[in-house]
PyMOL Python script that loads the backbone (N, CA, C, O; Angstrom):
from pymol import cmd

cmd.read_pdbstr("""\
ATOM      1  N   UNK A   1       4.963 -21.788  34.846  1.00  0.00           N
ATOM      2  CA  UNK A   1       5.436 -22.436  33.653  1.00  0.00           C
ATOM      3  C   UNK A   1       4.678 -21.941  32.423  1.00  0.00           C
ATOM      4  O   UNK A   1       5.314 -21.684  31.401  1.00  0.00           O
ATOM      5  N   UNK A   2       3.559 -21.818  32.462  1.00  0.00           N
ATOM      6  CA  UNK A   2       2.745 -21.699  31.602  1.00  0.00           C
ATOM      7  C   UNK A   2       3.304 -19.854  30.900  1.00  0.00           C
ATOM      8  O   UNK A   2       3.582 -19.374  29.801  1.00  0.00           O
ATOM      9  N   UNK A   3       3.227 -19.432  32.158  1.00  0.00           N
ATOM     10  CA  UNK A   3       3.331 -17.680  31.715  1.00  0.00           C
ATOM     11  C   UNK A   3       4.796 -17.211  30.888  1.00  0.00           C
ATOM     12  O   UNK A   3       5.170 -16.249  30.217  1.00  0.00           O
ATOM     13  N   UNK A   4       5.338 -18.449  31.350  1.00  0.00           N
ATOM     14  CA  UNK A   4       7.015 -18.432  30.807  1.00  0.00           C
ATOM     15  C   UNK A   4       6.842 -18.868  29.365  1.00  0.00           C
ATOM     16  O   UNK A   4       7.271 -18.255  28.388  1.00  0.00           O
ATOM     17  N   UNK A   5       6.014 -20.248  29.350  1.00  0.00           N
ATOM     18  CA  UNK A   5       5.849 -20.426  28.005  1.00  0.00           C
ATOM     19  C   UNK A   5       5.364 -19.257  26.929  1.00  0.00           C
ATOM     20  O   UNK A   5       5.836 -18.817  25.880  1.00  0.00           O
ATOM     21  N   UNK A   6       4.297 -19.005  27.646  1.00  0.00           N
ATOM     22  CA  UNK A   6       3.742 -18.160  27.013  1.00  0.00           C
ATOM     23  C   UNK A   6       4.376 -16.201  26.404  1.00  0.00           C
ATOM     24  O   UNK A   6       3.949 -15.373  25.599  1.00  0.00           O
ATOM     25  N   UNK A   7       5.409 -16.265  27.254  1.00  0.00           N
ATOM     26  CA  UNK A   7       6.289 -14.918  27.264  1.00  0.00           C
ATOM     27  C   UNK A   7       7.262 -15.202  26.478  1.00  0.00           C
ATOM     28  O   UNK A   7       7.848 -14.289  25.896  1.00  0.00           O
ATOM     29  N   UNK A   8       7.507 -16.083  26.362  1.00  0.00           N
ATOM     30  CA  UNK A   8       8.621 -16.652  24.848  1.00  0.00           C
ATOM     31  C   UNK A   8       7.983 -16.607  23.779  1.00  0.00           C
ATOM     32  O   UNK A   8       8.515 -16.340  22.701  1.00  0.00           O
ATOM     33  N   UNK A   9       6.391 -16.940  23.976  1.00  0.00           N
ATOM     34  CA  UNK A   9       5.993 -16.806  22.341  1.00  0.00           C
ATOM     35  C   UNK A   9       5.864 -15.661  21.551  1.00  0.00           C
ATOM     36  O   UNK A   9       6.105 -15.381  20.377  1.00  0.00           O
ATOM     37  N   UNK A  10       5.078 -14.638  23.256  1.00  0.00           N
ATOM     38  CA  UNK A  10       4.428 -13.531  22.434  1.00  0.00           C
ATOM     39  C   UNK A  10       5.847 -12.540  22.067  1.00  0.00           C
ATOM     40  O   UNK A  10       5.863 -11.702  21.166  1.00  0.00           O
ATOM     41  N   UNK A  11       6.725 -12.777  22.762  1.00  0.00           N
ATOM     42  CA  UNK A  11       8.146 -12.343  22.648  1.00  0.00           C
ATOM     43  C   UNK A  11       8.714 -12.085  20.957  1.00  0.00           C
ATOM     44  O   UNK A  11       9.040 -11.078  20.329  1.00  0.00           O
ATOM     45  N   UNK A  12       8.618 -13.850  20.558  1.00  0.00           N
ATOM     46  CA  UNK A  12       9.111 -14.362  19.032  1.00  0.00           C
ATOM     47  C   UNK A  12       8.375 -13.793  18.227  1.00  0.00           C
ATOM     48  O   UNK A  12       8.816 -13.590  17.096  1.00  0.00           O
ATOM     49  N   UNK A  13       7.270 -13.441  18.511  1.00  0.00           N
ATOM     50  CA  UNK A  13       6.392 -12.612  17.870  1.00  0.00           C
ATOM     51  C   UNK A  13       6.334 -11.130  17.692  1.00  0.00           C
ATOM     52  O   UNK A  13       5.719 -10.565  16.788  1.00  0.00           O
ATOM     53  N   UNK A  14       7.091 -10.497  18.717  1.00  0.00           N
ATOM     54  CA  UNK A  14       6.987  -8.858  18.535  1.00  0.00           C
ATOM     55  C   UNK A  14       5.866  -8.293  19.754  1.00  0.00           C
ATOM     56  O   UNK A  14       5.563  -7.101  19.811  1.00  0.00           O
ATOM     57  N   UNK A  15       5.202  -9.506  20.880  1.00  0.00           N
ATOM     58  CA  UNK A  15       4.545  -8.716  21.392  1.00  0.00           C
ATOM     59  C   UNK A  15       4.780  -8.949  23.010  1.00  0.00           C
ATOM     60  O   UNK A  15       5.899  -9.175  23.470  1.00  0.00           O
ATOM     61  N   UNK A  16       3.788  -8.879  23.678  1.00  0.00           N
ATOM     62  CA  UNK A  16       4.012  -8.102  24.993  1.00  0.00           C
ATOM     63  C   UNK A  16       2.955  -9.106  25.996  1.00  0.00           C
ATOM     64  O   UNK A  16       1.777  -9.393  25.784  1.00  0.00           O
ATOM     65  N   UNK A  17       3.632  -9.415  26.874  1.00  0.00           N
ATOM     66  CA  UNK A  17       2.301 -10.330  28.165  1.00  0.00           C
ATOM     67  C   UNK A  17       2.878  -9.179  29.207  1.00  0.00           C
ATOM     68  O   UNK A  17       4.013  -8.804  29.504  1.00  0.00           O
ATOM     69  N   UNK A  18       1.420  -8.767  29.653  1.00  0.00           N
ATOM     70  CA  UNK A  18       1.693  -7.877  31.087  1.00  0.00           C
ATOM     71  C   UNK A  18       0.189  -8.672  32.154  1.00  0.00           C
ATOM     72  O   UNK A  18      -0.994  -8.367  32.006  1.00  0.00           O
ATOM     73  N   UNK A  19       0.632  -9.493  32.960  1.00  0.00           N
ATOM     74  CA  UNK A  19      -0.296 -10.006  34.035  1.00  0.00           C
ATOM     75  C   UNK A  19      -1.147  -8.793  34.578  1.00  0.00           C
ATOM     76  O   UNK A  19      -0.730  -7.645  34.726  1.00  0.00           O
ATOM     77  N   UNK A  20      -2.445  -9.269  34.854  1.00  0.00           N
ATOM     78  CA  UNK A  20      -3.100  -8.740  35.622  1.00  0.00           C
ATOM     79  C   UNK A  20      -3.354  -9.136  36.351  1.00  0.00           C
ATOM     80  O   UNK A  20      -3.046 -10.320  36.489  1.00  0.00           O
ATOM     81  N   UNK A  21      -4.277  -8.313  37.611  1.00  0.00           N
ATOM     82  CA  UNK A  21      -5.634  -9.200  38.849  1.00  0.00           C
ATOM     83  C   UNK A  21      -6.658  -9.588  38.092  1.00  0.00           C
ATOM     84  O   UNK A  21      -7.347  -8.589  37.885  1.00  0.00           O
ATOM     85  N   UNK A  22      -7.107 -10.512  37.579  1.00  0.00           N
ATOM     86  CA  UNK A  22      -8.051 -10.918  37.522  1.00  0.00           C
ATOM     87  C   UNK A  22      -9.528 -10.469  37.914  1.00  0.00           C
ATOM     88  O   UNK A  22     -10.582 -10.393  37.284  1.00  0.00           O
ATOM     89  N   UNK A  23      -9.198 -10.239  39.059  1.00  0.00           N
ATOM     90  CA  UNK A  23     -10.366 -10.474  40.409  1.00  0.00           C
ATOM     91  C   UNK A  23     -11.274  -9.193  39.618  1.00  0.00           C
ATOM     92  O   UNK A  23     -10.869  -8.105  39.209  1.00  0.00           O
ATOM     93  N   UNK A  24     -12.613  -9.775  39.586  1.00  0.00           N
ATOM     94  CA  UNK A  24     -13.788  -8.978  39.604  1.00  0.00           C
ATOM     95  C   UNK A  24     -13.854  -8.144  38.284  1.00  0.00           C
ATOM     96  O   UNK A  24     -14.698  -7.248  38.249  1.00  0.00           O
ATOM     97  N   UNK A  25     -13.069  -8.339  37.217  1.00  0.00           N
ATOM     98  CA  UNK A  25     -12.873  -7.423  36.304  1.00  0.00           C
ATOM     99  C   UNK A  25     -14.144  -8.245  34.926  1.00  0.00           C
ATOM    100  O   UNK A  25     -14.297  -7.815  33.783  1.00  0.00           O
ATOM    101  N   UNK A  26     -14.906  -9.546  35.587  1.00  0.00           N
ATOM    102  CA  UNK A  26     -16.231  -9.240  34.582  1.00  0.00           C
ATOM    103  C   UNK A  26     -17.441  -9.133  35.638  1.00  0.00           C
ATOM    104  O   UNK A  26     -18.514  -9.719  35.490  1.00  0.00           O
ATOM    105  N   UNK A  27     -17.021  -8.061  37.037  1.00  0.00           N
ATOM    106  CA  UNK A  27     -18.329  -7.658  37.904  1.00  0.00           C
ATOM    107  C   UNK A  27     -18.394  -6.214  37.979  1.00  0.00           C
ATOM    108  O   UNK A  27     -19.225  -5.488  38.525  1.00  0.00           O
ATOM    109  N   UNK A  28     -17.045  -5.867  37.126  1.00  0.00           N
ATOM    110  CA  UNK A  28     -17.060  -3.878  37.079  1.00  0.00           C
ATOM    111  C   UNK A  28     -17.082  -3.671  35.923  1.00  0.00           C
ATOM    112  O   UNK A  28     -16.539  -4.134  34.919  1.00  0.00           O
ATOM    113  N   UNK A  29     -18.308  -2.333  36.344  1.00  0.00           N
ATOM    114  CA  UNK A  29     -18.842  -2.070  34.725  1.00  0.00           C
ATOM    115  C   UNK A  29     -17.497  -1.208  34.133  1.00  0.00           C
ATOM    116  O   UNK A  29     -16.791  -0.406  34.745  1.00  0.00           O
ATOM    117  N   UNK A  30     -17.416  -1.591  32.945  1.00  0.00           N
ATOM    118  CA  UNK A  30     -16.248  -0.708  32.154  1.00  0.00           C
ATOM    119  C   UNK A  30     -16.764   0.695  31.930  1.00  0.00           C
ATOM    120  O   UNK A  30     -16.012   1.554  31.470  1.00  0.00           O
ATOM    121  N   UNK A  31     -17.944   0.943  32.221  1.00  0.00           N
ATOM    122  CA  UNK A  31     -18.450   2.304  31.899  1.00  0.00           C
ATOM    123  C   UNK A  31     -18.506   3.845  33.219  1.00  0.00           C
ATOM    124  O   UNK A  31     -18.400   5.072  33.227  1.00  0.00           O
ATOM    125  N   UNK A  32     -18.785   2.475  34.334  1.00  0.00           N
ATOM    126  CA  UNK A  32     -19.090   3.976  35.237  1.00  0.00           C
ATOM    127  C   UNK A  32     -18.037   3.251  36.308  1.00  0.00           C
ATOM    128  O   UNK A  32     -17.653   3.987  37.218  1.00  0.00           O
ATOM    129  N   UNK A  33     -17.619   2.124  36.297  1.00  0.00           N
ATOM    130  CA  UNK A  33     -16.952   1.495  37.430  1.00  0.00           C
ATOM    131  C   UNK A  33     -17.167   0.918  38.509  1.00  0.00           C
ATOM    132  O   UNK A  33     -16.365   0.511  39.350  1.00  0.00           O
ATOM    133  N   UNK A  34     -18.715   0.868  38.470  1.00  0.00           N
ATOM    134  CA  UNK A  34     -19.229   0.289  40.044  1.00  0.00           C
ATOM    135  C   UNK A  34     -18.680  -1.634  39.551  1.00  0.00           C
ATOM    136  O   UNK A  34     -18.759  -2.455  38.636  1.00  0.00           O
ATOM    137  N   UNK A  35     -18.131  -1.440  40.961  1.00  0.00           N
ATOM    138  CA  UNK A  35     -18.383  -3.103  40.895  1.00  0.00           C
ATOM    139  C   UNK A  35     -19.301  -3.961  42.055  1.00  0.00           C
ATOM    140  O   UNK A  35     -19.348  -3.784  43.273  1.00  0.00           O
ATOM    141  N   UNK A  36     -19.903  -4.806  41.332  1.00  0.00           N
ATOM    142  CA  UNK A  36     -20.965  -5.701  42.079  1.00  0.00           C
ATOM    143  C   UNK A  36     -21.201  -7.174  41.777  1.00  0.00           C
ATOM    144  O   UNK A  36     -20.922  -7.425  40.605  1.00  0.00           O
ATOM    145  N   UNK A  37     -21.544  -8.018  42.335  1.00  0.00           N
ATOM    146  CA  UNK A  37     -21.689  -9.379  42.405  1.00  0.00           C
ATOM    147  C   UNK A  37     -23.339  -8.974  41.044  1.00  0.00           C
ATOM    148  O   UNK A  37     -23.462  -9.241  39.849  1.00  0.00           O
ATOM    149  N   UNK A  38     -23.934  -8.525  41.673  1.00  0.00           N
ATOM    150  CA  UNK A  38     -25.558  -8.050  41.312  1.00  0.00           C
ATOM    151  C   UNK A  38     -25.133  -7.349  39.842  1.00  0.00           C
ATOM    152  O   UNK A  38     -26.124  -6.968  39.219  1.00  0.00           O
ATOM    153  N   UNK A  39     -24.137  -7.162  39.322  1.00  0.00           N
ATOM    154  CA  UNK A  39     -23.831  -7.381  37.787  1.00  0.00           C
ATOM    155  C   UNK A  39     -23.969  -7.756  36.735  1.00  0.00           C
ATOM    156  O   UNK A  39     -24.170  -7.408  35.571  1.00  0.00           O
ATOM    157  N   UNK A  40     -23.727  -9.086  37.772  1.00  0.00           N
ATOM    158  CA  UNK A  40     -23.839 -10.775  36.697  1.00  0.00           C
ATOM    159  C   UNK A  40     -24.940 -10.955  36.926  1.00  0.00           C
ATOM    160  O   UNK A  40     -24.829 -11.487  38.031  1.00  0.00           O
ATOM    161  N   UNK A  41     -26.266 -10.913  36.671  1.00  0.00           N
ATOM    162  CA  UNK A  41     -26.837 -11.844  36.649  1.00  0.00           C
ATOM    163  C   UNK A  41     -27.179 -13.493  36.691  1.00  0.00           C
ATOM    164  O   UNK A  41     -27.688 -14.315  37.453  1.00  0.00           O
ATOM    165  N   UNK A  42     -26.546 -13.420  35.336  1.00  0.00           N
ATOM    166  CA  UNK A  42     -26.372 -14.841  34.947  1.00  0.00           C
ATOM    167  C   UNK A  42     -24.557 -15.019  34.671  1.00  0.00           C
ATOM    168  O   UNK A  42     -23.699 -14.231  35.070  1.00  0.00           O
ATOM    169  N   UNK A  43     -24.322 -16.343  33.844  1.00  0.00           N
ATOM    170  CA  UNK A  43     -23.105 -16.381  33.600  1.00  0.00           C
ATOM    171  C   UNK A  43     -22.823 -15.556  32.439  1.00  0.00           C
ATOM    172  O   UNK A  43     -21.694 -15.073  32.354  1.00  0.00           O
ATOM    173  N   UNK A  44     -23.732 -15.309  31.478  1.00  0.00           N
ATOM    174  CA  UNK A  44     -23.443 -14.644  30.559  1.00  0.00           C
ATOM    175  C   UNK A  44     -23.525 -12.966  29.949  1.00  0.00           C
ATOM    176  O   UNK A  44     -22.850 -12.224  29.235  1.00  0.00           O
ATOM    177  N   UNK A  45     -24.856 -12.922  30.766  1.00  0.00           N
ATOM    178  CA  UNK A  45     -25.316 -11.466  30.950  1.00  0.00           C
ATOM    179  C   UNK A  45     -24.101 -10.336  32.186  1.00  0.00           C
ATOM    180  O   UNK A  45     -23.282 -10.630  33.056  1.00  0.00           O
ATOM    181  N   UNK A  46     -24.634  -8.981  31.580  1.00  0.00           N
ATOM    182  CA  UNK A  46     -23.799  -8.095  32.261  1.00  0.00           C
ATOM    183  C   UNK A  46     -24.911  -6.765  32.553  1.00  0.00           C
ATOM    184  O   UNK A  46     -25.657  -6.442  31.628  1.00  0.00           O
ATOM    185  N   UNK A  47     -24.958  -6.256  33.456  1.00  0.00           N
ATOM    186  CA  UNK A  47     -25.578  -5.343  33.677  1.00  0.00           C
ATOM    187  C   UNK A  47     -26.227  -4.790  34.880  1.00  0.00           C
ATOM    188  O   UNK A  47     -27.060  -5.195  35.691  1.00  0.00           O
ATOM    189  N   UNK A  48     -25.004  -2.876  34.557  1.00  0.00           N
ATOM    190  CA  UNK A  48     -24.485  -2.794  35.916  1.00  0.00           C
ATOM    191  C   UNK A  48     -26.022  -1.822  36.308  1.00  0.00           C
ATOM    192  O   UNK A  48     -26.802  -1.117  35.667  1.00  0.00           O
ATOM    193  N   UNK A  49     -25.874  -2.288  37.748  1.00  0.00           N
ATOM    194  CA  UNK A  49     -27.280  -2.021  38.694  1.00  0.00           C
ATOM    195  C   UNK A  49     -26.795  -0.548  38.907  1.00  0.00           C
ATOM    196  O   UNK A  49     -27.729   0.202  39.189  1.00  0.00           O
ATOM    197  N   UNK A  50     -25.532   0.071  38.840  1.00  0.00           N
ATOM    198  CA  UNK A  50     -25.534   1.481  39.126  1.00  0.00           C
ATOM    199  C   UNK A  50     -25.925   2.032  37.909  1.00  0.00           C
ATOM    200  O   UNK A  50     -26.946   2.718  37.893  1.00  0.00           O
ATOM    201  N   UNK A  51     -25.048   1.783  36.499  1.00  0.00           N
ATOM    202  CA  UNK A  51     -25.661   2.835  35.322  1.00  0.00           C
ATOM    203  C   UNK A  51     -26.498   2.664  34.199  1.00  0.00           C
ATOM    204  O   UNK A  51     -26.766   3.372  33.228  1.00  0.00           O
ATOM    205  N   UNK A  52     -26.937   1.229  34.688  1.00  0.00           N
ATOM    206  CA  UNK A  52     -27.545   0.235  33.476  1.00  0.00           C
ATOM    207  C   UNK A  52     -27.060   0.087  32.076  1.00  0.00           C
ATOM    208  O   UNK A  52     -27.636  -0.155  31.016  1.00  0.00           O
ATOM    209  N   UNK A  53     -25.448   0.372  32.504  1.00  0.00           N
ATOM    210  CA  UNK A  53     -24.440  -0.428  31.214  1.00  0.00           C
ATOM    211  C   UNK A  53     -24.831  -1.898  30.846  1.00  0.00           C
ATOM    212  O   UNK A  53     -24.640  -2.674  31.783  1.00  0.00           O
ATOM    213  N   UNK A  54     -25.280  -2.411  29.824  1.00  0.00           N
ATOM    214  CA  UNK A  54     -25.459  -3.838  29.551  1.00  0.00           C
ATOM    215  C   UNK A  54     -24.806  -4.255  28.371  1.00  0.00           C
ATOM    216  O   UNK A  54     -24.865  -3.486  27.412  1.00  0.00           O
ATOM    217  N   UNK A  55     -23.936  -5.770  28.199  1.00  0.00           N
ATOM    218  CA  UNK A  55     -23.119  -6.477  27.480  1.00  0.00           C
ATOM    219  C   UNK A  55     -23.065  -7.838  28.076  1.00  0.00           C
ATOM    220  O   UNK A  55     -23.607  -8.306  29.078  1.00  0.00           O
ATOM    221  N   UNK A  56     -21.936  -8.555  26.825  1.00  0.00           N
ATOM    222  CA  UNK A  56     -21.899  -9.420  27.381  1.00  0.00           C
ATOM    223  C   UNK A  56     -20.630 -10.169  28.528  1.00  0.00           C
ATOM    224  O   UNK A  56     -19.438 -10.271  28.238  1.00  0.00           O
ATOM    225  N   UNK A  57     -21.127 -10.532  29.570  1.00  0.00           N
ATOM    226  CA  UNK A  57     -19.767 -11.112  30.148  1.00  0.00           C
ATOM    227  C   UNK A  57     -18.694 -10.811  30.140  1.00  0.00           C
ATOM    228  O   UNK A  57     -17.905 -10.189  30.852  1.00  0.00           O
ATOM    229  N   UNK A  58     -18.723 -11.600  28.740  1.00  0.00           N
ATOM    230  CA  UNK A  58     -16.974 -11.848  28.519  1.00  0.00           C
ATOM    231  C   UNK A  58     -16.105 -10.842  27.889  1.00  0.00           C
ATOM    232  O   UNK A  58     -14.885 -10.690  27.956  1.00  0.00           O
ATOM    233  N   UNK A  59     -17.228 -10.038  27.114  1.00  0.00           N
ATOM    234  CA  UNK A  59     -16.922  -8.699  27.158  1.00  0.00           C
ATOM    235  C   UNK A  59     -16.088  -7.738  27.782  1.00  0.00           C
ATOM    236  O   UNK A  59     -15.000  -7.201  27.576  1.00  0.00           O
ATOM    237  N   UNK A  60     -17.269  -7.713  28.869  1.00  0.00           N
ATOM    238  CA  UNK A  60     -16.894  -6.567  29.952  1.00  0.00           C
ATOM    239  C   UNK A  60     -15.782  -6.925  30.641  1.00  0.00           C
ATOM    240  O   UNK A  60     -14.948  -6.040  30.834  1.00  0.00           O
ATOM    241  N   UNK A  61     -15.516  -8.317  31.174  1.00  0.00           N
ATOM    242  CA  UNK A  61     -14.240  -8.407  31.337  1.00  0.00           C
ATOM    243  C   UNK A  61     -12.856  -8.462  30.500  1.00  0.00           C
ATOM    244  O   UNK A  61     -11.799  -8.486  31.130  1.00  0.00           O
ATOM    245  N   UNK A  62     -12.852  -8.484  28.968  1.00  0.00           N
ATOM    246  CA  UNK A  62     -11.973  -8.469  28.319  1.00  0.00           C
ATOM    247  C   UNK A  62     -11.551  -6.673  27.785  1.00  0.00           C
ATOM    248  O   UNK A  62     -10.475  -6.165  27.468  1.00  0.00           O
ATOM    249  N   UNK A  63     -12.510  -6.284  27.850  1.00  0.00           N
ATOM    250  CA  UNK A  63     -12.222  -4.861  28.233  1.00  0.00           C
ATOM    251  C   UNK A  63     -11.395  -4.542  29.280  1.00  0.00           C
ATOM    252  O   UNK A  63     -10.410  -3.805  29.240  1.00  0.00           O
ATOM    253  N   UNK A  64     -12.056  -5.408  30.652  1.00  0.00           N
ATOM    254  CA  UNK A  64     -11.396  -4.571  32.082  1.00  0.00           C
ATOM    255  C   UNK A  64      -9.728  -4.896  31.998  1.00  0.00           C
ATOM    256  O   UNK A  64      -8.786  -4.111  31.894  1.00  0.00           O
ATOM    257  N   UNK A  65      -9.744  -5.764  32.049  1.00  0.00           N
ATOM    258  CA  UNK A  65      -8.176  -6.992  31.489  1.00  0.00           C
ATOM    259  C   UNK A  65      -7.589  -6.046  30.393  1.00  0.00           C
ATOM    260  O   UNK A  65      -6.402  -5.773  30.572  1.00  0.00           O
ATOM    261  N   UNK A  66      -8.207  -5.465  29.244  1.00  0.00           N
ATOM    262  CA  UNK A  66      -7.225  -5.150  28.466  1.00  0.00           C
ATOM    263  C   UNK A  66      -6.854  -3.510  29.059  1.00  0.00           C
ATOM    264  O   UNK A  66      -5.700  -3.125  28.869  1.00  0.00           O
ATOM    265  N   UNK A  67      -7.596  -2.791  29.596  1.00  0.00           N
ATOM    266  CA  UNK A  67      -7.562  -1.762  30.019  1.00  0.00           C
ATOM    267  C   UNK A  67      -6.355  -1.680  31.243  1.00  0.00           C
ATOM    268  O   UNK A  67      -5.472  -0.827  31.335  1.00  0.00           O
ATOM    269  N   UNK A  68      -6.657  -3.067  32.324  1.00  0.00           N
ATOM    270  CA  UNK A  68      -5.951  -2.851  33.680  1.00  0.00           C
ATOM    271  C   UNK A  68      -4.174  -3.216  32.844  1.00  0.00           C
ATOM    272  O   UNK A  68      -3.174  -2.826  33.448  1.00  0.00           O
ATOM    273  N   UNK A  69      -4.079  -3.673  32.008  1.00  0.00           N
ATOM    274  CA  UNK A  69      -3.090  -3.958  31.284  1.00  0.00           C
ATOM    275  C   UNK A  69      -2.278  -3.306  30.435  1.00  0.00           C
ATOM    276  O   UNK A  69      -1.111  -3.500  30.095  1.00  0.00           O
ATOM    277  N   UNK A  70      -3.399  -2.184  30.036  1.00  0.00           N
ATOM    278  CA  UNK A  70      -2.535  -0.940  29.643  1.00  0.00           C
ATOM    279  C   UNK A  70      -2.025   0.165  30.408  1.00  0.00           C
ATOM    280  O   UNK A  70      -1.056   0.835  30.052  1.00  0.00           O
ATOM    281  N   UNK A  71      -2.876   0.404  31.770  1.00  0.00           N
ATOM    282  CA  UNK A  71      -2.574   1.347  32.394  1.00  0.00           C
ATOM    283  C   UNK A  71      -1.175   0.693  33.367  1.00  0.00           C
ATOM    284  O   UNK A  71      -0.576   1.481  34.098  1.00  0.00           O
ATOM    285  N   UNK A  72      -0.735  -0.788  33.297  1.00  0.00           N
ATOM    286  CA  UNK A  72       0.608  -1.343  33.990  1.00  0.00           C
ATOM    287  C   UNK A  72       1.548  -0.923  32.922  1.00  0.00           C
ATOM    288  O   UNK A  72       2.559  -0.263  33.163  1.00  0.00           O
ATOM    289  N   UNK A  73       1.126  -1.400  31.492  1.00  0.00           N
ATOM    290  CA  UNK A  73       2.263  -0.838  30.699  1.00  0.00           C
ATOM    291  C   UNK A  73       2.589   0.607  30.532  1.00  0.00           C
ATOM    292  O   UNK A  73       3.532   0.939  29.814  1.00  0.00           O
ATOM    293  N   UNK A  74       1.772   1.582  31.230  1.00  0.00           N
ATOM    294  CA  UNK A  74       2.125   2.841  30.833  1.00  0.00           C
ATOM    295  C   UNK A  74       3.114   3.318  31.824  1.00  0.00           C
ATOM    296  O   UNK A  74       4.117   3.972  31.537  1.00  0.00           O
ATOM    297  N   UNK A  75       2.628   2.806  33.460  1.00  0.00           N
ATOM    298  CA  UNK A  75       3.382   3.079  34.255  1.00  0.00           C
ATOM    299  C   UNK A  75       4.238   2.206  34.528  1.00  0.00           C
ATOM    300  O   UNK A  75       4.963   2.418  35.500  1.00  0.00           O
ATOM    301  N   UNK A  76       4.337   1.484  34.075  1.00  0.00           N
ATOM    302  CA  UNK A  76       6.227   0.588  34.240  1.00  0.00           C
ATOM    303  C   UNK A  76       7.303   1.103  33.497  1.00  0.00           C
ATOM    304  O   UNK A  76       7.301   1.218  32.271  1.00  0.00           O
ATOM    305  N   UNK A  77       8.661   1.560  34.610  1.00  0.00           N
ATOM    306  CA  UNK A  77       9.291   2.028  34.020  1.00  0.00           C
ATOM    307  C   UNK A  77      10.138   1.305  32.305  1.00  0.00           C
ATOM    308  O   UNK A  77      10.424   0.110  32.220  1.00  0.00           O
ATOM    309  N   UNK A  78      10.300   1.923  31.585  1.00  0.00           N
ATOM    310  CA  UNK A  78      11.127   1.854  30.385  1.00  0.00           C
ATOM    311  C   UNK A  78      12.721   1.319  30.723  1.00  0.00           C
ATOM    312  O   UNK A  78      13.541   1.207  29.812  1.00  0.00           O
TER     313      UNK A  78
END
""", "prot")
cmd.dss("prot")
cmd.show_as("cartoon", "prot")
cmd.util.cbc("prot")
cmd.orient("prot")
């Protein structure tokens, strides 16, 4: 319900909802790609134990989300 609501708005608006997985996208670093629990530190901290990429959180996952979201819109057909 919600995603429906929400696909009518961004619609009336001129724009675009493409779902993602969720899963693990603020435990992989946006930089080198390792993903790990040992990431997070905390709830807020980020920083990956493979390349010592550091940010914050919500960051790194709003990156991964906007990224896994472009690479669906590129490959869905037209």
């Amino acid at each position: 319900m919600f995603l429906t609501i929400l696909a009518a708005k961004a619609e009336s608006a001129g724009r675009e909802v493409i779902a993602v997985d969720p899963r693990n996208t603020s435990r992989q670093c946006p930089e080198c790609g390792h993903t790990a629990k040992e990431n997070r530190p905390t709830q807020e901290e980020f920083h990956c134990v493979s390349c010592g990429h550091t940010a914050h959180a919500d960051t790194v996952g709003a990156t991964n989300v906007l990224r896994a979201g472009l690479v669906r819109r590129d490959v869905a057909p037209a």
